[in-house]
C-alpha angles and dihedrals in degrees: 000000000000126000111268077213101046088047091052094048095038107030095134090057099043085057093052095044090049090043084052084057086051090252120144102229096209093051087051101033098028103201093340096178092050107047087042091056090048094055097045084046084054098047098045093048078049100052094039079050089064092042089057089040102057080035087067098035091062081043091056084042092053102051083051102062093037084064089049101048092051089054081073102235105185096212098048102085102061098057132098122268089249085049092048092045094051095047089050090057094048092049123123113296088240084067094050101052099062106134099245091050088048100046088050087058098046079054099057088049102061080044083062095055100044097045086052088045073055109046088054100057096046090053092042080053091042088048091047091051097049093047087050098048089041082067098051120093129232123281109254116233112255097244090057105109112251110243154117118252142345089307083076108053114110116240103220104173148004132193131191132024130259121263123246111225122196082213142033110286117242124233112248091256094057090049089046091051106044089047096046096241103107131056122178094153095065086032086065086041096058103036105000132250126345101032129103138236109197116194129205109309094023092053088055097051100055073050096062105041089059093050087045094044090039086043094050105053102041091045103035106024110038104253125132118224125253130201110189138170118282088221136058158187130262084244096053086049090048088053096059098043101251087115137108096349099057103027086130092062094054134088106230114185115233098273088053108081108209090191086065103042090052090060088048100259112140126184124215102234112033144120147243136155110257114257087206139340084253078079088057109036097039088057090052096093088028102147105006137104112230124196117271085232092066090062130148101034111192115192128177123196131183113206145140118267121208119191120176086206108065092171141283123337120271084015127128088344091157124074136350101311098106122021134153091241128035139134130253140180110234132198122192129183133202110195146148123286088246102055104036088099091056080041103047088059092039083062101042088048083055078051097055102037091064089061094038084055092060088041090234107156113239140159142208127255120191096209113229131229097272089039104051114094126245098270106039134093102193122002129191112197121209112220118195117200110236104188097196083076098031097230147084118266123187113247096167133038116189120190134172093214076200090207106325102099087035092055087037090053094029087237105157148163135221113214117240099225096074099055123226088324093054107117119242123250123183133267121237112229132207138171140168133188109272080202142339095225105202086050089039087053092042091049084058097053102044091041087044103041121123133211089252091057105258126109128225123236117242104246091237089058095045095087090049090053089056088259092310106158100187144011114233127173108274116229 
């Protein structure tokens, strides 16, 4: 989520960066300038309410004492200004009834009403304005490209050659099918379209290719594994940035209401499947303030990922590119303002050498303004070559969110310089796929097939497939 700060200071430059997404800023904002003056009126005529308010109670206080004081008590005079105060207040009610005293407290209670009238109105603003902002998406980085779609990202680099076949290569469902590893058609049976059923060797290897992803990172790059719930809450969705705006592309389970959460009503204890384990391990540390000396903190989590949305429709109908469940091997990162950008390529590197291990050719896409999702900043897409389709897919997306999902979720840090006083300011937050596995799995078989059907194993993966070397159609 944006600062409410940062929008009425800025709010030029917040319209021309959401015009550069393709957004329309009054559909988003509303009339920004004008609810927000409302609610700072509100708030002012609130706060000089109470002013009055406390004016005319020590007004009320001091009349009080001046009656008792000129009954003559012999021991008045001698108390504290609290004591006197306190025994004025607790006088006869004679004393108390004397028309100015009176008049002053008919006074403070119209003051009542109208600072709760107030008070209202400045909460229902306040609540207009984070509904409105929770809808706005985050604010791209300068150096992404300007464009409209996925024509405009910037290829900025690209590792690996393309392999040379003596055949046609086959697409990864044609391989799946012939080898028995693969069964779409009792997969529909059992769930409908766009989910997966994967036999013998091809379960395996989906297998595999988690322990070696989950195994690499922890072991080689630095990231402590993570194993979450495959389910959570409204607020955890709200955190990372899925809700309100994309309720519809998400599975709730039946004590979880869509409608509501759209409109940006959360309840406390609901449930959804989990989109990706980005929703989970981000809302670990949701609402809490961690030590500046744990930072950077690096998790990896393999889980399941459900999405009710699986693309457009009569896209990618055939295979497992898009499905409605898959796996994937996550990485998320907390750091310091200041090094999410070193961090934000250290990730996406963790990213590429699990491809370059496997020696599938990819390349690096720099996403431009129309094509980076709601939450990101800066997003570098990593694009595998499948060569059954002749073409690039994306199988990891690696983002620095920059502030947006930790101001979201309230995760913060207090900087250590300052010592326990220091204020707290918030993380940024970043992860990437570290990978997709299902595309991870397709890209293998269409980069390994032969030209007698069988695929090779990659060498990195043999010792996870108990020294298998290649998969052949079993008999």
């Amino acid at each position: 989520m944006l600062d409410l700060g940062f929008v009425r200071a800025n709010l030029e430059l917040v319209e021309e960066k959401l015009r550069a997404r393709g957004a329309d800023p009054a559909a988003l904002l509303g009339d920004f300038r004008a609810l927000d003056k409302s609610r700072r009126e509100a708030i002012t005529l609130a706060e000089q309410c109470k002013a009055h308010r406390n004016e005319l109670s020590q007004q009320v206080g001091a009349l009080l004492m001046k009656n008792r004081k000129a009954a003559a008590d012999p021991n008045f005079a001698g108390r504290s200004d609290r004591e006197k105060i306190a025994i004025s207040v607790s006088d006869t009610k004679e004393r108390l009834a004397t028309p100015e005293v009176a008049a002053l407290q008919d006074e403070i209670r119209a003051l009542k009403d109208k600072l709760d009238e107030l008070d209202k109105t400045a909460s229902e603003l306040d609540e207009q304005l984070r509904q409105s902002l929770a809808r706005v998406p985050n604010l791209t980085r300068d150096e992404v490209p300007v464009g409209a779609s996925e024509a405009d990202n910037k290829t900025v680099k690209t590792w690996g050659e393309l392999k040379k076949f003596e055949f046609a290569p086959k697409p990864h469902w044609e391989i799946g099918e012939s080898l028995g590893i693969l069964d779409l058609e009792r997969a529909a049976k059992l769930s409908g379209a766009r989910f997966a059923v994967y036999m013998g060797a091809g379960a395996r290897l989906e297998r595999a290719l988690i322990g070696f992803m989950l195994d690499t990172h922890t072991r080689q790059h630095g990231y402590t594994e993570v194993l979450p719930p495959f389910m959570v809450n409204s607020k955890s969705l709200f955190g990372t940035g899925q809700l309100p705006k994309f309720a519809e592309d998400l599975f709730c389970c039946s004590d979880a209401d869509a409608e509501a959460a759209a409109r940006g009503e959360f309840k406390d204890n609901d449930h959804w499947l989990i989109p990706t384990a980005e929703v989970p391990v981000t809302n670990l540390y949701r609402d809490e303030i961690l030590d500046e000396t744990r930072l950077p903190i690096s998790l990896t989590a393999y889980t399941p990922c459900f999405r009710a949305e699986a693309g457009a429709a009569g896209k990618d109908t055939r295979g497992i590119i898009r499905q409605h469940q898959f796996q994937k091997v996550e990485l998320v990162k907390f750091t310091r303002p200041e090094e999410s950008d070193a961090e934000h390529e250290k990730l996406t590197r963790d990213a590429e050498e699990i491809l370059e291990a496997l020696d599938l050719p990819y390349r690096r896409v720099l996403l431009c303004t129309g094509d980076t999702g709601f939450s990101s900043a800066k997003t570098y897409d990593l694009e595998v070559w499948l060569p059954g389709q002749s073409l690039y897919r994306e199988i990891s997306s690696c983002s620095n969110f920059d502030a947006f999902q930790a101001r979201r979720a309230n995760i913060r840090y207090r900087p250590a310089s300052g010592g326990a006083k220091a204020k707290p300011e918030f993380v940024h937050t970043l992860n990437g796929s570290g990978l997709a596995v299902g595309r991870t799995w397709l890209a293998v078989l269409e980069n390994y097939q032969q030209a007698d059907g069988s695929v090779l194993i990659p060498e990195v993966l043999r010792p996870y497939m108990g020294g298998l070397d290649k998969i052949v159609k079993e008999p």
